[in-house]
Structure formats: C-alpha cells, structure tokens
C-alpha positions in Angstrom: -2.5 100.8 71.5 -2.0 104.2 73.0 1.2 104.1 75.6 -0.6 105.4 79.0 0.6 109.5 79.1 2.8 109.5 82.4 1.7 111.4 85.4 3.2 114.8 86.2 5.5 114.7 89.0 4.0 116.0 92.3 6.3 119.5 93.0 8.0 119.0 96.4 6.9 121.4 98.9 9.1 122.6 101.6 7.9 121.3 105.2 5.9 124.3 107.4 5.4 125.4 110.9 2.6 127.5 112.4 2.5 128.1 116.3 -0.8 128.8 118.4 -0.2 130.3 121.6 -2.0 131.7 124.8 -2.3 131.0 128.0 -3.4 127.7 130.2 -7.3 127.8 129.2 -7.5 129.2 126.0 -8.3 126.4 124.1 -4.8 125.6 122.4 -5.1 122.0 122.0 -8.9 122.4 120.5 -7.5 124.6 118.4 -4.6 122.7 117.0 -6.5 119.9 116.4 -9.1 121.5 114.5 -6.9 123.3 112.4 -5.0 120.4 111.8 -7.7 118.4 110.6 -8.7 121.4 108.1 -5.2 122.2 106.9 -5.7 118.3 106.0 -9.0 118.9 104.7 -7.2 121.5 102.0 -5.1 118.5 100.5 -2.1 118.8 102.8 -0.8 116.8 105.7 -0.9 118.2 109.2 0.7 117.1 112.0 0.0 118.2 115.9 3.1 118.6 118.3 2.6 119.8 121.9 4.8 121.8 124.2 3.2 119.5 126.6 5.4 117.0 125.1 8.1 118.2 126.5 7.5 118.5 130.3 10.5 117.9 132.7 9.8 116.0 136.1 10.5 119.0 138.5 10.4 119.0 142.0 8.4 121.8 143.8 7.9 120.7 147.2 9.1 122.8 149.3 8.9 125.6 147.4 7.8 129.3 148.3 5.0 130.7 145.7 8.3 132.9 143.9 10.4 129.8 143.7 7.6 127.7 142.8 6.9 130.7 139.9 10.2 130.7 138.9 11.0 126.5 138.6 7.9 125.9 136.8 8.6 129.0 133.8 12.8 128.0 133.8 12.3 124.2 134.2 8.9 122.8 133.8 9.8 122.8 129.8 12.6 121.5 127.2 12.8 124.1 125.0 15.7 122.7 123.6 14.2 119.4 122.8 11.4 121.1 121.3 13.3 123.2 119.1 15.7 120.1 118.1 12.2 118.4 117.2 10.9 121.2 115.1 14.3 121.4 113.0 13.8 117.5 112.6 10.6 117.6 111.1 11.3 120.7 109.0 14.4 118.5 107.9 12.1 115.6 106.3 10.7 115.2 102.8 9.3 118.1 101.3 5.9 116.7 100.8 4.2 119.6 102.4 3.6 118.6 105.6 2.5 121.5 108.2 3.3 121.1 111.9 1.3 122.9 113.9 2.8 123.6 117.1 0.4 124.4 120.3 1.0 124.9 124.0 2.0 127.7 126.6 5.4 130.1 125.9 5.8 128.7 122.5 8.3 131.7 121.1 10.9 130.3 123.6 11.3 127.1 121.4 13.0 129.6 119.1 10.5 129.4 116.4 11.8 130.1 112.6 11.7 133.5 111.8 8.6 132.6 109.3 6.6 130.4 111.8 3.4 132.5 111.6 1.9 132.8 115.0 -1.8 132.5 116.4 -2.6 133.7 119.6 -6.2 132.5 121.5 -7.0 135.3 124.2 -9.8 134.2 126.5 -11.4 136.2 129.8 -9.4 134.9 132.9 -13.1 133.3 134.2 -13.4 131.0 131.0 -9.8 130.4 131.2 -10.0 129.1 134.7 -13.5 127.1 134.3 -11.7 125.6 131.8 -8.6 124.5 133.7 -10.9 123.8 136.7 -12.6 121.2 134.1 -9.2 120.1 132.6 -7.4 119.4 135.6 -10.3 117.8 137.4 -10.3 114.9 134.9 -6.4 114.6 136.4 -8.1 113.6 139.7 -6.7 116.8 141.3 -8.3 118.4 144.4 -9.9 122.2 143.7 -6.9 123.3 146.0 -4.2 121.8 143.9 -5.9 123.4 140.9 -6.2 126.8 142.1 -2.3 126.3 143.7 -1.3 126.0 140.6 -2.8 128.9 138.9 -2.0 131.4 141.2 1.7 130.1 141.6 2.7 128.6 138.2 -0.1 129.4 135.5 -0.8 132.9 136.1 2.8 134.4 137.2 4.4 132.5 133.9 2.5 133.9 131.4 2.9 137.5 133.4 6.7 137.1 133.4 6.6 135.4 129.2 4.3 138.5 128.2 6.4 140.8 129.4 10.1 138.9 127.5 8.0 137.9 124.5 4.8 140.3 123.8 3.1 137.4 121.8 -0.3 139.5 121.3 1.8 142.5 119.0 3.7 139.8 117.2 0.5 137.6 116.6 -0.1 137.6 112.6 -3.8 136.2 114.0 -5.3 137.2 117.1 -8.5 135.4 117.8 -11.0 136.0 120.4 -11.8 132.1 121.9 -14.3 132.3 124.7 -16.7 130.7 122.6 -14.3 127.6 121.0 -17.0 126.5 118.9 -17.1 129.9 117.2 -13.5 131.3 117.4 -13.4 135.2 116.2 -11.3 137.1 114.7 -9.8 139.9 116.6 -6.5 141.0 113.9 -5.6 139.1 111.1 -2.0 140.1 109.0 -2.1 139.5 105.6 0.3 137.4 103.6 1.7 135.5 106.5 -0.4 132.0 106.2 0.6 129.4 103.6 -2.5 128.9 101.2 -3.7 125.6 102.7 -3.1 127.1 106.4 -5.4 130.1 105.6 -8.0 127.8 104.0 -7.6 125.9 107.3 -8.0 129.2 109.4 -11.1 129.9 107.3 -12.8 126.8 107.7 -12.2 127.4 111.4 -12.9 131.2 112.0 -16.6 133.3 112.4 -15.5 136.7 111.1 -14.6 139.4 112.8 
C-alpha cells in the first residue's frame, strides 16, 4: 500500500490592517462589512473592528457649541484603546487574518505606517439623509440629530482634516453617494495586499 504523501504546510502569513475612513454618513460600516466579507471571499479571514467601539461616556450638558466641538473630537474616543487592540490582533497567529478598521478620525489610532487607507467622500446632503436615517433608528428627535451635526459631526471632521489631510494620504479614494455602486475616484498602486485588492475589486464600479 502507498503511505498517503503528506500535505504541504500552509505558509504563515503575517496578520494585516486596512483603514476606511470619512466622515459620519459616508457609508463606513457598509463598506467594512462588504469588504470584509469579499477579502473572505478571496480565501482569507477578515475581521471588522469599529472606532465606534471605543466610545467614552462624556458629559456635554452644559456645554457651549465650541466646548461641545471640542469634548466630543478630544474625548468622545479611546484612541489608545484602539491602538492597544490593533497591536493585539496584529500580535496573533500569522494565519493571514485582515482587520479592517472603519469609523470617523481613524489616523489618530496611530495606524502602522503600512495600514493602507480608504477614504468614502460623499455630498454633505447624502451624508446627512443618511445620519438623519441612522440616528432616527436611535429614537432621537430631528433636533438632537441636527444638534449634533452642526456641533460635533461637522466641526470634528473640519478640525481632523485640517491635523490629518486623510483625502492626499488616501491610497483609494472612492466616491460613495451611491453605496450600492461605490466609484473609484484615485487608486495607488501597490499598496493593497492581493486578497484586499481582489476584495476592493469585487466591491468597486470603475472609475
């Protein structure tokens, strides 16, 4: 009887990050997950974190609109946490895994200098339908909703633009008005791992 021929040991595969950012609206989490699932589909796994996640209860009551502006982009958000997760899943078993990393002012959870980055721009109208339609879900009132647009959405992502400038140091900027037909606005070559840009490709109408 033939002895079975052993199977060829699977190469271990350093663990990966990619970030997709933009602001509140833009279809981060849609994004995310859909990339996910198609980084997955390429034969790797894919896991979704969310700077969501890592929300601190903060107090703005009574707060002015510059104070309000100012606690919600300094406190709202662990950074540190987030960062302290990242290195602990870049830190487990190289199998390969991808984590793909969404939410608002991600380049402040001091990303590795590799982390490619996606950015979603939208039109501020779609962008604030689609918070409108978000946050009413939450059971908040119109009013609360457009508080918090004008005095924490809007005025962050002013002030994390201006530190950051996330659109220059996208390596894919994508057009998402339409989510179920993201575009291609710049693309850099080289940056995405082969299973990421066969993920992005499954996802992406071309430019």
């Amino acid at each position: 009887m033939t002895a079975p021929r052993p199977q060829a040991a699977r190469p271990l595969v350093a663990r990966s990050l990619v970030a997709i950012d933009g602001t509140d609206g833009s279809g981060k989490s849609h994004f995310a997950l859909a990339l996910a699932g198609a980084i997955g589909a390429a034969g790797r796994p894919a896991v979704v974190l969310h700077v969501d996640d890592f929300r601190v209860t903060t107090p703005f009551e009574p707060a002015s609109a510059e104070d309000e502006a100012a606690l919600y982009y300094d406190r709202y958000y662990d950074f540190g946490a987030l960062a302290a997760a990242l290195a602990a899943f870049r830190e487990g078993p190289a199998d390969g895994a991808v984590a793909v990393l969404e939410g608002v002012l991600v380049l402040r959870a001091q990303l590795p200098p590799e982390t490619p980055l996606v950015v979603l721009e939208v039109s501020p109208a779609v962008a604030r339908e689609r918070i409108l339609t978000r946050d009413r879900a939450k059971g908040r009132t119109p009013e609360e909703i457009a508080r918090r647009i004008e005095r924490r959405y809007w005025p962050a992502q002013t002030r994390y633009r201006a530190a950051f400038d996330p659109i220059a140091r996208a390596d894919l900027l994508v057009d998402n008005d339409d989510w179920t037909a993201p575009r291609v606005l710049r693309r850099a070559a080289g940056r995405f791992s082969p299973p990421v840009a066969a993920g992005l490709d499954r996802l992406l109408a071309p430019s």
